[in-house]
Each structure stands twice: as C-alpha cells, then as structure tokens.
C-alpha positions in Angstrom: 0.0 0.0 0.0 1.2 3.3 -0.6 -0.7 5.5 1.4 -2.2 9.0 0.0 0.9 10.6 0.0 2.3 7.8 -1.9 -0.4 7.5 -4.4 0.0 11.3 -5.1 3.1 10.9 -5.6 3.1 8.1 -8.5 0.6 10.3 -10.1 2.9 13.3 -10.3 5.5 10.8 -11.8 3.2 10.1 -14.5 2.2 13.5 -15.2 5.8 15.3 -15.1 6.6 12.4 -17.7 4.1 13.0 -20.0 3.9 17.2 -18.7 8.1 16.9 -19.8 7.5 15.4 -23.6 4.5 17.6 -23.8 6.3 21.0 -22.8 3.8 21.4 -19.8 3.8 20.9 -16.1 2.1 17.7 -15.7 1.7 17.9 -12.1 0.2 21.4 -12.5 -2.6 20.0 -14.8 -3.6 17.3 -12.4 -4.7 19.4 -10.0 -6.0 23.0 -12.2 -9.6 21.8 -11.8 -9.5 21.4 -7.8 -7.6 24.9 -7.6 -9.9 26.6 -9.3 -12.8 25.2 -7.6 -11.1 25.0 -4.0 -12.1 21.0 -3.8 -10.3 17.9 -2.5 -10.9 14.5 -1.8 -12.5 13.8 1.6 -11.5 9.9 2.4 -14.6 8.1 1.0 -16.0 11.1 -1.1 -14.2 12.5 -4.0 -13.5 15.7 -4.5 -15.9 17.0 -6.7 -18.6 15.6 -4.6 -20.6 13.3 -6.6 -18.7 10.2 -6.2 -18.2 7.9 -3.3 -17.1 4.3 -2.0 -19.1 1.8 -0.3 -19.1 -1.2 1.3 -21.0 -4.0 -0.2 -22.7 -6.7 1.4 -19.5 -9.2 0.4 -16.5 -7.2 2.3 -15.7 -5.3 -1.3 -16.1 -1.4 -1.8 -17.8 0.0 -4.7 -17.4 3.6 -6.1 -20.7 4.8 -7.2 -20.7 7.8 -9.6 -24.0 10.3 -9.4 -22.1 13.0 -11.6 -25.7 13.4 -13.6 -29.3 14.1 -12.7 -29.9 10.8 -14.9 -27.8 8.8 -12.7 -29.7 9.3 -9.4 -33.1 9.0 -11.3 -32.3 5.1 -12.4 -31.2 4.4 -9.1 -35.0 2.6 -8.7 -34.1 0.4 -11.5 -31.0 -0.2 -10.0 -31.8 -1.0 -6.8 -35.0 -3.1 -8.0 -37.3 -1.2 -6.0 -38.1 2.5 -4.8 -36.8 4.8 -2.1 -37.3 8.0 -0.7 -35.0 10.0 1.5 -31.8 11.3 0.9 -29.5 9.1 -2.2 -26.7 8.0 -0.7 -28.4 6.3 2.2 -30.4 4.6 -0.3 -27.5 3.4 -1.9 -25.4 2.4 0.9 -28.7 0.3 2.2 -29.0 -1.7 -1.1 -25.2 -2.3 -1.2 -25.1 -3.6 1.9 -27.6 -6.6 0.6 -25.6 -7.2 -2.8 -21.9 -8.4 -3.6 -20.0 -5.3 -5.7 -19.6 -7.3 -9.0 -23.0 -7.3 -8.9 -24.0 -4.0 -7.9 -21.3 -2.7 -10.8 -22.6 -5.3 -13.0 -25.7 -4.1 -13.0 -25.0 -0.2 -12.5 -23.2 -0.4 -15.7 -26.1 -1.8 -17.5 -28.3 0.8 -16.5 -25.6 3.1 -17.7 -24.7 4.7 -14.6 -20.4 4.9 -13.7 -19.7 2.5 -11.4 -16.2 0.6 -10.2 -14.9 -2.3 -8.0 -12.1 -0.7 -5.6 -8.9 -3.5 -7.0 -5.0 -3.3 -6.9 -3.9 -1.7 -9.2 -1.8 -5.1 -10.7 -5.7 -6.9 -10.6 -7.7 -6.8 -13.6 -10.8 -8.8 -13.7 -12.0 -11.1 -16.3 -12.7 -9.5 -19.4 -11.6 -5.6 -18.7 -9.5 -5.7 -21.3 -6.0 -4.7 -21.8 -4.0 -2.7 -19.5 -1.8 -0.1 -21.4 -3.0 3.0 -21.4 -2.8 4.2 -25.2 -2.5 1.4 -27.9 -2.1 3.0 -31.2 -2.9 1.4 -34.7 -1.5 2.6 -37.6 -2.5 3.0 -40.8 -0.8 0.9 -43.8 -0.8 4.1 -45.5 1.1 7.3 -45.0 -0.6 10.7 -44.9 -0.1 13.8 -47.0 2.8 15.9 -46.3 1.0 18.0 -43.0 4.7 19.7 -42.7 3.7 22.7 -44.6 0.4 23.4 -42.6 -1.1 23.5 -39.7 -2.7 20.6 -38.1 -6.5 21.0 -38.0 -7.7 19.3 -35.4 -11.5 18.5 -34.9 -12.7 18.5 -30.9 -16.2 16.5 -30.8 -14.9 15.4 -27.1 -17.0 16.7 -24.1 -15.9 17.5 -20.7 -12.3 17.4 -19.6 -9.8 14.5 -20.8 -10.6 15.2 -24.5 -10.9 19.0 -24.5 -7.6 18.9 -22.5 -6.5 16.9 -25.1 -7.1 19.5 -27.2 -6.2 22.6 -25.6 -2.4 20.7 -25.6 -2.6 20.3 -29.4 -3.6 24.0 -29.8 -0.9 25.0 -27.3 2.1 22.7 -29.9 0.1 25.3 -32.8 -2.7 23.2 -33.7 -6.0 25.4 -35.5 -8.9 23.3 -33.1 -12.3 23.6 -33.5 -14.7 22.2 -31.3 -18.0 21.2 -32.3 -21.0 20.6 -30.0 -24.2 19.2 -31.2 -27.6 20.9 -31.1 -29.4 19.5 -28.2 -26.5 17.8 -26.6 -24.1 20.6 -25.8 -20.9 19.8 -23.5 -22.5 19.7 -20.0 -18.9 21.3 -18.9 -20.6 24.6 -19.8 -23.4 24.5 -16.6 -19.9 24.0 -14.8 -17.5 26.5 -13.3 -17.2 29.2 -16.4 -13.5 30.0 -14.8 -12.3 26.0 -16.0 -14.7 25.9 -19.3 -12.8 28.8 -20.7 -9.2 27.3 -19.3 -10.2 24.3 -21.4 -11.3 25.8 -24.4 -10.2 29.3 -24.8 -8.8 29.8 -28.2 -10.6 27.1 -29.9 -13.2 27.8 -32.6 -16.6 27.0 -31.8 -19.5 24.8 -33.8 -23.0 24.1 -33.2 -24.7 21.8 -35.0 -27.0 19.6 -35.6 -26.3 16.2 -37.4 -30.6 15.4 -37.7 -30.7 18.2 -40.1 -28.9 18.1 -43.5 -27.4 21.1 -43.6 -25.7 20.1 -40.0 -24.5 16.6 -41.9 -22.8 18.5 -44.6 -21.2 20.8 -42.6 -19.6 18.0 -40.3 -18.7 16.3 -43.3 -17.5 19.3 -44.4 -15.1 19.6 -40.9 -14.0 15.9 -41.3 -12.8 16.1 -44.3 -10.7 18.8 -43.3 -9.3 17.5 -40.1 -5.7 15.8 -39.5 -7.2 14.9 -36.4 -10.5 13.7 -34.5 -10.6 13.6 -31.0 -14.1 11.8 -29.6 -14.4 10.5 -25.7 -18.0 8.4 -26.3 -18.3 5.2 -26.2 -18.4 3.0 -29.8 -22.1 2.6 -30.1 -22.4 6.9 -30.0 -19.7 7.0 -32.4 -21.2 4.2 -34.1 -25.1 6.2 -34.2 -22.9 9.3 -35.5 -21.7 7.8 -38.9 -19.0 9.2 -39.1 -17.1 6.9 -41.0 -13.5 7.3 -39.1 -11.8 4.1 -39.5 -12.5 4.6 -43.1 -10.8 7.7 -42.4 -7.9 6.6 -41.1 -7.0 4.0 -43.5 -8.0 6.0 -46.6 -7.2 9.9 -45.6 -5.0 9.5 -42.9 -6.3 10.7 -40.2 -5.0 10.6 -36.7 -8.0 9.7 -34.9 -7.9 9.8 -31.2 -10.5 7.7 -28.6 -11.0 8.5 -24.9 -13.0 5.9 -23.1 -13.4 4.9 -19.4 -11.9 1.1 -20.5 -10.4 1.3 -24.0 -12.8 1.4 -26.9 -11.8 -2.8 -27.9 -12.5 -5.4 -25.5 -15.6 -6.7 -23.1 -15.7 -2.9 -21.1 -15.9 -1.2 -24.6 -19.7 0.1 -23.6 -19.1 1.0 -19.8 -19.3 4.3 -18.6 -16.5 6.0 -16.5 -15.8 9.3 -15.1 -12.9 10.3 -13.9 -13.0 9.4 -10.3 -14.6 5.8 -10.6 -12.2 5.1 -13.7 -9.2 6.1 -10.8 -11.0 3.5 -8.5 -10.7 0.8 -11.1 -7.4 1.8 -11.9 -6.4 0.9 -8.3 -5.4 3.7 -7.0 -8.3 3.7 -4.0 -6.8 0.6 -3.4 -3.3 1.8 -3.2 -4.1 4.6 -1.3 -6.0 3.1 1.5 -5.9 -0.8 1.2 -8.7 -3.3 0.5 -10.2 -2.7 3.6 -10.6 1.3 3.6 -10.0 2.3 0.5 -10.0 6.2 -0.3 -10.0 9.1 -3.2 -7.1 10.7 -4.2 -6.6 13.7 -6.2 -9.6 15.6 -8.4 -11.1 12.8 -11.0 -7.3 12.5 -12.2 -7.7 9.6 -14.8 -9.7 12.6 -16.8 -6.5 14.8 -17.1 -3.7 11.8 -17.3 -5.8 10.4 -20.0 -5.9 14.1 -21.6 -2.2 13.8 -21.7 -2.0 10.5 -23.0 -3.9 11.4 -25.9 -2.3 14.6 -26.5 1.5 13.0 -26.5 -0.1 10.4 -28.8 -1.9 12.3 -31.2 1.8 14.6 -31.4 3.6 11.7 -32.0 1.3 10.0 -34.9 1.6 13.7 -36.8 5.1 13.5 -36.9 5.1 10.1 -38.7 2.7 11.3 -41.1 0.9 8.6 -41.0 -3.2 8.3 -40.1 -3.9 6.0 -36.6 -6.3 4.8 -34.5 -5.2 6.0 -31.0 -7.3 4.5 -28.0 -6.8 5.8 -24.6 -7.9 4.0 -21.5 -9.2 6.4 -18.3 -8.4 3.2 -16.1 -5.3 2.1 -17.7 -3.7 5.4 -17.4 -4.5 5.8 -13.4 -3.5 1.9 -13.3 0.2 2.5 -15.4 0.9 5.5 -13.0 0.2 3.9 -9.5 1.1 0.4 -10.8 4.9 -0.2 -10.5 4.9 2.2 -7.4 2.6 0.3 -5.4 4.3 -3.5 -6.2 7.4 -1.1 -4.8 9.3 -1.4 -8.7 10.6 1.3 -10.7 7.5 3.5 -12.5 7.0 2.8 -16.1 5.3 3.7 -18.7 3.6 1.7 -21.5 3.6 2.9 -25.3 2.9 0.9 -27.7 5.7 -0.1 -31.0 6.2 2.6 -33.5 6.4 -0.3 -36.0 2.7 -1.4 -35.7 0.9 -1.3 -38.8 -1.9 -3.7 -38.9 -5.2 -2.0 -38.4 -6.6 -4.9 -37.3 -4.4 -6.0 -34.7 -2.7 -4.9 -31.4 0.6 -5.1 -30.2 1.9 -6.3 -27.0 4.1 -2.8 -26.7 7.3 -1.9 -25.8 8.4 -0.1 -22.6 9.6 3.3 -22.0 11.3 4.4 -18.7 10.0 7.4 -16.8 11.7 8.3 -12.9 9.6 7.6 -10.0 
C-alpha cells in the first residue's frame, strides 16, 4: 500500500513524464480543476462531490458515480425497488444486501459509472488490456502535414478530450470544437473559470447532425481534419456515422479515442468518469488498502488520459501517418500507481512505433519514466 501521500506521488511521476515530452507541467494540470474550484478528496467522497465508495454486502467497496441528474433518477431500476430520503443512504442500504460485482454489473447496464475498488496489478475477467494508449497505424502514409497546420477536430465533451485538445492547440494546432444541437458539452453549466481554461482559443461549432445542412457541414469539418478527437463510447460513435476508421485507412487521419476502458475489448460500452475510472485503476486501493479504501486527487484519470492522448496524437503527426489511437481512463491511473505500489521502478507503457496492422494490437514496448 502506498498511502495518500504515496499514491499522489506516483501520479505526479506520470504527469511530469508525460507534462516533460509535452512541454507542460504535468503535475500542474492534475490538480487546475480542484484549484480553481477550492475541492479535495475527503476519504470516501471525491472531490468534486458526486462520487463515493461503499461497502458491499461481500466485504468489497464499490465507487458509485451520481455526476448526472440521470444517474440518481435510475437508481429505482438499479436497486429493484423505490426509495425516498436522501441518495446516498439509499444506496449504501441496497449495497449492503448485494456483492459489488454485482452492484457494478448491474449499474453499468443501466448506464450509470460505477467501479470495484482492485489493486492496481488486478484486472478482472474481461476488462480488457492494460496499457493506457494502444495505437494502430494505418498501412498508408498521410499527405505531407509539414507545410500546414494541423486541424484538429474536438467532438470530445468535458475534460480529458478538450484537455487533449487545448495541448494540441498549445504545440500550434487550429482546433475547433463542435457541439451538437441539443447535446451541448454539459462542462458549460460548470464552473465558467475551467470551461474557458479548457477551451479558450478554440473555434466554436453548433450543429445539428438530424438536419442536412448540419450533416454537410460535419462532413464538411472531417474532411478537413488531420485529427478527431471523440471520448463516447463506440455505439455513440457508431449512431454518429462518421465513418473514421475509413478515415484513417484512406485519408489518414489521426484519430484519437477516450474511453473509461479502452474502446476494444468486453468494457468497450461501460461508462466511467474520472474518479470511478481512478477506482478501477487501483489507486483507491493503493491509497488506503482493501479494507478502507480512499479518493485521491480531483477525477485525475480525466487529465492523465488528456495527456496521454495529447503526446499520442503529437507523436502519430510527426510520422505522417493516419492512426487509431485508444486511450484508456483506467489504464492510465493503473500505469501511473502500478509499479509504485508492487514497490518497482514507474513505467510507462507505449505501444511499438512499427505497428501497422489495423486490425491488430501489439503487446508494446516499454519506455522508462523516474519515479
């Protein structure tokens, strides 16, 4: 176990890595939201409040994310019965009858984020793999992008993908972020001080992809792009059309996934913010132990994700070539914390600059990053 301190401390190390290659302060971005906001964890409640772990009726803690008014209104279906009175005694009633792969099990169908507290170095059956970015390159190079600058294309919604973004633009990317009519990024009901930190200098879209002029003008953008950032889950991008494998293989583009799990594998449809995605990551677990496992940091699989993608996306451009790059919220809290808390040197997993095969992933190959 590592302890708070501990666990703070391997996520610094992964954010000064990434912060170093990036020309940023890593550690800095981990923890912009909270200053802004004046938050921090409190033990079993995370920082920005609307998280929390709980004890299930089989010894194991649960992280339960009510981040949206939709979440708390399926807790009924969740539960398998109604409730009155205040949420979280509800919920820490009901857990107390259920085992937590159960409760998560079924949280997760309803759509609402929800995590086991694990070790870091514990993955269970079918989440997938555990690098944090696994990149798949195109067969074909891109146009020369030397001469111009990148456009990149923000459809990404709260704060790993627009972060994402906001690094690309700081490196001299044009980005544009497009919001659809009806579904703007629910980031702007939140604090207007961190919405325009994220997104300042990017162009703004509305539109609306029901109507045909919205299609042709997100056509339109696509074609344009060098790069696509999106953090929904396949069957959104899927409902969306918007054709970006075909992309990649035929155009090039560099086309950049942030998901809770990874957007391959079993997990490919679960939903994850960034504090439950932290929990399964391990790093409750480091923090705290098994038996009282606690929060650490403000939702920081969101901005280590951000980062990720950002570094990624950087590195793809400068091979000219198109990709698939697919970030994992989870994977990147569970590299970070990882190594630290089997007491090891810190690594950090990228996958081989050789990989080619679209259809394929590699088993990557290791880069070294100090403690």
């Amino acid at each position: 176990m590592l302890g708070i301190e501990g666990a703070s401390a391997a996520l610094d190390a992964a954010a000064a890595w990434l912060g170093e290659r990036l020309g940023v302060d890593g550690p800095v971005l981990l923890r912009e939201r909270a200053a802004i906001l004046g938050i921090e964890a409190q033990g079993t409640t995370s920082a920005g409040g609307t998280c929390r772990l709980l004890r299930a009726g089989d010894g194991s803690w649960v992280a339960l994310n009510l981040a949206r008014r939709d979440d708390a209104e399926l807790l009924a279906a969740w539960m398998g019965h109604e409730w009155d009175g205040p949420p979280w005694e509800a919920v820490e009633a009901h857990l107390a009858t259920t085992g937590a792969r159960a409760a998560v099990e079924r949280a997760q169908l309803l759509g609402i984020p929800a995590a086991e507290a694990v070790p870091s170095r514990a993955v269970p059956s079918g989440a997938g793999r555990a690098r944090p970015v696994t990149i798949v390159r195109a067969r074909a190079g891109s146009d020369d992008r030397t001469a111009r600058v990148p456009f990149v294309l923000d459809l990404a919604a709260l704060w790993a993908g627009p972060l994402c973004t906001r690094l690309l633009g700081a490196r001299g990317a044009r980005v544009v972020k497009v919001e659809l009519a009806g579904r703007p990024d629910s980031a702007r009901a939140g604090d207007p001080g961190f919405w325009r930190l994220l997104n300042a200098g990017k162009e703004e879209v509305m539109l609306d992809p029901n109507q045909a002029d919205g299609r042709a003008e997100l056509t339109t953008l696509l074609d344009a792009a060098d790069v696509v950032v999106t953090a929904s889950r396949p069957r959104a991008i899927d409902r969306l059309g918007l054709d970006l494998e075909r992309r990649v293989q035929e155009q090039g583009l560099v086309w950049a996934s942030i998901t809770g799990y990874g957007y391959a594998g079993e997990w490919r449809d679960r939903v994850a913010f960034g504090d439950d995605a932290a929990v399964a990551g391990g790093l409750a677990v480091a923090a705290g132990g098994r038996d009282a496992p606690v929060f650490v940091g403000d939702a920081p699989a969101d901005p280590l994700a951000g980062m990720h993608a950002a570094l990624a996306v950087s590195r793809c451009l400068d091979e000219q070539r198109g990709a698939f790059v697919d970030v994992s919220m989870r994977d990147a809290v569970r590299d970070a914390v990882g190594d630290a808390a089997a007491g090891g040197a810190a690594t950090l997993q990228w996958p081989d600059p050789g990989a080619t095969d679209p259809g394929a992933t590699n088993p990557g190959a290791t880069e070294r990053r100090d403690a």
